[in-house]
C-alpha positions, 0 to 999 in steps of 0.5 A: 545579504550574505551568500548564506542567507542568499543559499537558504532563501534558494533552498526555501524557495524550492521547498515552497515552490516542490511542496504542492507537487508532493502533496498532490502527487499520492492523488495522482493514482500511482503504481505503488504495491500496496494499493495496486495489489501486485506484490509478489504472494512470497514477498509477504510470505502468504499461506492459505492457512490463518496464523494464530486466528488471523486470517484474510477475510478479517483484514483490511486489504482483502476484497470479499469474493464475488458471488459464486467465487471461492477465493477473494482478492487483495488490494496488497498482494497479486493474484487469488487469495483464500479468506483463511488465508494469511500474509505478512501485511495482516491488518485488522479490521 
């Protein structure tokens, strides 16, 4: 074999041998901001007002609030977030 074939069978071999780590890796709970909801509020320029009739409580990453609670949660940005209000990451339900 020449040193081409020999370098290629090197680098296939790493990819074979990388390719479960990286499918298993999203399963592993990592600290990633979107799905530990602690990105910065300014960020994502929140408001807590709704932006052309979208708003939190229609979003996908909002979680309702508890009963009794005024303000809701988001698995996207840290902290309290208002059902009315509104933020760069909007995705509708």
């Amino acid at each position: 074999m020449d040193e081409y074939q020999l370098a290629r069978r090197r680098v296939l071999g790493t990819m074979a041998s990388a390719l479960p780590v990286l499918l298993l890796l999203p399963l592993a709970g990592g600290s990633t901001a979107a799905r530990a909801g602690t990105a910065r509020k300014e960020d994502f320029h929140y408001q807590d007002r709704p932006n052309e009739g979208k708003h939190c409580a229609n979003c996908t990453a909002f979680v309702p609030p508890a009963a009794g609670q005024a303000l809701g949660t988001c698995n996207i940005v840290a902290g309290p977030v208002s059902p009315d209000g509104w933020c760069m990451a909007f995705s509708p339900k």
